[in-house]
C-alpha positions in Angstrom: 83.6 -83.1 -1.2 86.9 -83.9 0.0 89.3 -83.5 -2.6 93.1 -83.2 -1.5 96.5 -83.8 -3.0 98.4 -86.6 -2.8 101.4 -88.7 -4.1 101.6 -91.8 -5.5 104.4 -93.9 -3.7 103.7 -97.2 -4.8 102.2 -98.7 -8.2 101.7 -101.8 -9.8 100.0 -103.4 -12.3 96.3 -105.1 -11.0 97.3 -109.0 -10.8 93.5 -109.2 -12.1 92.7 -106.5 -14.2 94.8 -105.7 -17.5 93.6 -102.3 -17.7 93.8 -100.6 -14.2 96.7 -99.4 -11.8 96.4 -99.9 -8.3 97.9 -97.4 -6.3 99.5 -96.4 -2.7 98.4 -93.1 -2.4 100.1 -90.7 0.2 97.8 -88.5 1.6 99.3 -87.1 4.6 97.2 -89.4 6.9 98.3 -90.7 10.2 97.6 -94.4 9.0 99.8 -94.1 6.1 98.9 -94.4 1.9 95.4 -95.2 0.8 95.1 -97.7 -1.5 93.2 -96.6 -5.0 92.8 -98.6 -8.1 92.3 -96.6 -11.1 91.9 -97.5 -14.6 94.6 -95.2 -16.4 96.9 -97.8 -17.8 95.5 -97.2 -21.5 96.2 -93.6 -21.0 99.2 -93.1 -18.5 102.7 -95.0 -18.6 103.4 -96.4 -15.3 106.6 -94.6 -15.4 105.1 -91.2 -15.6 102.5 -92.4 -13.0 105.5 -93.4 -10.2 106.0 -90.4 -7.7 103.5 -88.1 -9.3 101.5 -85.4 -7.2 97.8 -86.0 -7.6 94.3 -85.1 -7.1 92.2 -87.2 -5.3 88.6 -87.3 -4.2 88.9 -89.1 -0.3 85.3 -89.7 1.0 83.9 -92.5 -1.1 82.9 -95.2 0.6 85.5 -98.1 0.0 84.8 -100.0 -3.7 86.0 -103.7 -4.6 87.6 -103.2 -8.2 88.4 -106.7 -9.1 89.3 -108.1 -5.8 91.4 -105.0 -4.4 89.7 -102.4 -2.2 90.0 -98.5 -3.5 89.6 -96.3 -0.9 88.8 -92.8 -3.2 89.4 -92.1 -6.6 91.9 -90.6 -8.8 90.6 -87.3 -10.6 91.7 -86.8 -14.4 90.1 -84.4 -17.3 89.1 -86.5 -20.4 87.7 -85.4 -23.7 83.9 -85.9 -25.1 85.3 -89.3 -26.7 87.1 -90.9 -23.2 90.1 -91.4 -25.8 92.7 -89.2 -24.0 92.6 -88.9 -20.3 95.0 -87.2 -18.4 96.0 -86.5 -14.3 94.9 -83.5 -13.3 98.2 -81.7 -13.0 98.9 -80.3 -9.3 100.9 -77.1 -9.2 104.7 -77.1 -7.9 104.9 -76.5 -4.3 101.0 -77.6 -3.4 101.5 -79.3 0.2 100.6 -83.3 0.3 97.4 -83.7 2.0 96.3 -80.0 1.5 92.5 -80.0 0.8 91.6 -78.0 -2.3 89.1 -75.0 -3.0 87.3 -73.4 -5.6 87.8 -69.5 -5.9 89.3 -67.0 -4.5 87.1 -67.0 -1.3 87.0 -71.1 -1.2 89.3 -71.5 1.4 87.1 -71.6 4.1 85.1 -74.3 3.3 83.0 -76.6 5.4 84.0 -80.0 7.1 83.5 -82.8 4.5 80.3 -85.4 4.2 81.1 -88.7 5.5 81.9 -91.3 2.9 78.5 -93.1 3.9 76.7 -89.7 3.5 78.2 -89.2 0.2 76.8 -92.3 -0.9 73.2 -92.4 0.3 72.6 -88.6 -0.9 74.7 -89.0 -4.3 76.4 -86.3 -3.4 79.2 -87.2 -6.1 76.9 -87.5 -8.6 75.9 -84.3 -8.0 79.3 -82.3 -8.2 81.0 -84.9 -10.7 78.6 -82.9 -13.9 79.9 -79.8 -12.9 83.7 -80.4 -12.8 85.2 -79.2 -16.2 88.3 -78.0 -17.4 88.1 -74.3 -18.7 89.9 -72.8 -22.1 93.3 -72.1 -20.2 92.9 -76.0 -19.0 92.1 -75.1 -15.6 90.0 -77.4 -13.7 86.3 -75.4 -11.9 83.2 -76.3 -10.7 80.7 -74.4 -11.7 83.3 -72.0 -13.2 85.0 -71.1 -9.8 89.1 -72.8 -10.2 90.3 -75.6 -8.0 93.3 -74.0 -6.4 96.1 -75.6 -4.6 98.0 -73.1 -1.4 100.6 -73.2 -4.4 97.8 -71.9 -7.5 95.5 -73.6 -9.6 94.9 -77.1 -10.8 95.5 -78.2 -14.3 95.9 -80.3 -17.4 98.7 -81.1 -19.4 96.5 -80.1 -22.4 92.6 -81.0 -22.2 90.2 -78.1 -22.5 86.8 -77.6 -21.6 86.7 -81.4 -20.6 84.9 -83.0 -18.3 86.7 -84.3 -14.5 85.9 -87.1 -13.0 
């Protein structure tokens, strides 16, 4: 999967949905912020969304969400319930853009699936079971922690939660 950190630059209110966010997402890309809608506006003040470092998974094939096209998906731990969601927290210093790993020996990783390849083999559905936050609120797959060049992904406060 391609999962990388990014910033939100831009976000509004959907003009059609009262309960998502749609976002300009800067991912470091030549061809400037991706657009993402997510539905965090139950959860997440717009204010504390504005300018926030984030986690996002990049090679899903483009979704309509209520007339706006998302172009990947924001990743945030939630408890058993779905009542309290949160961003996954990215450390200080992690570099815009930066692809992240699991483990210590994660970094070399191989090239990511297409987003079409990602689709037809349900590759998402796959990993998404697997992502969890641990006891220390560190998000792993498969117990190995997602790490950053700057340390490891977190949570403000959700333990062993599930990501997606």
């Amino acid at each position: 999967m391609d999962i990388r950190i990014g910033r939100i630059v831009k976000i509004a209110a959907h003009p059609d949905a009262e309960t998502l966010y749609v976002e300009e997402i800067d991912l470091g890309e030549p061809e400037g912020p991706r657009t993402i809608v997510s539905g965090l506006v139950k959860f997440v003040p717009i204010e504390q969304m504005q300018d926030r470092k984030v986690v996002v998974l990049c090679n899903l094939k483009a979704r309509n969400m209520r007339g706006v096209k998302s172009n990947g998906m924001l990743l945030c731990a939630s408890n058993d319930t779905h009542d309290v969601v949160e961003p996954l927290v990215v450390p200080e210093g992690a570099v815009i853009g930066e692809r992240v790993y699991f483990g210590e020996d994660g970094k070399q990783q191989p090239a990511p699936a297409e987003p079409n390849r990602v689709q037809k083999k349900k590759l998402w559905e796959g990993v998404q079971p697997l992502l969890k936050t641990n006891e220390q609120c560190i998000a792993t797959f498969k117990g190995q922690q997602m790490f950053t060049s700057a340390g490891p992904v977190t949570t403000a406060s959700l333990t062993n939660a599930s990501i997606s």
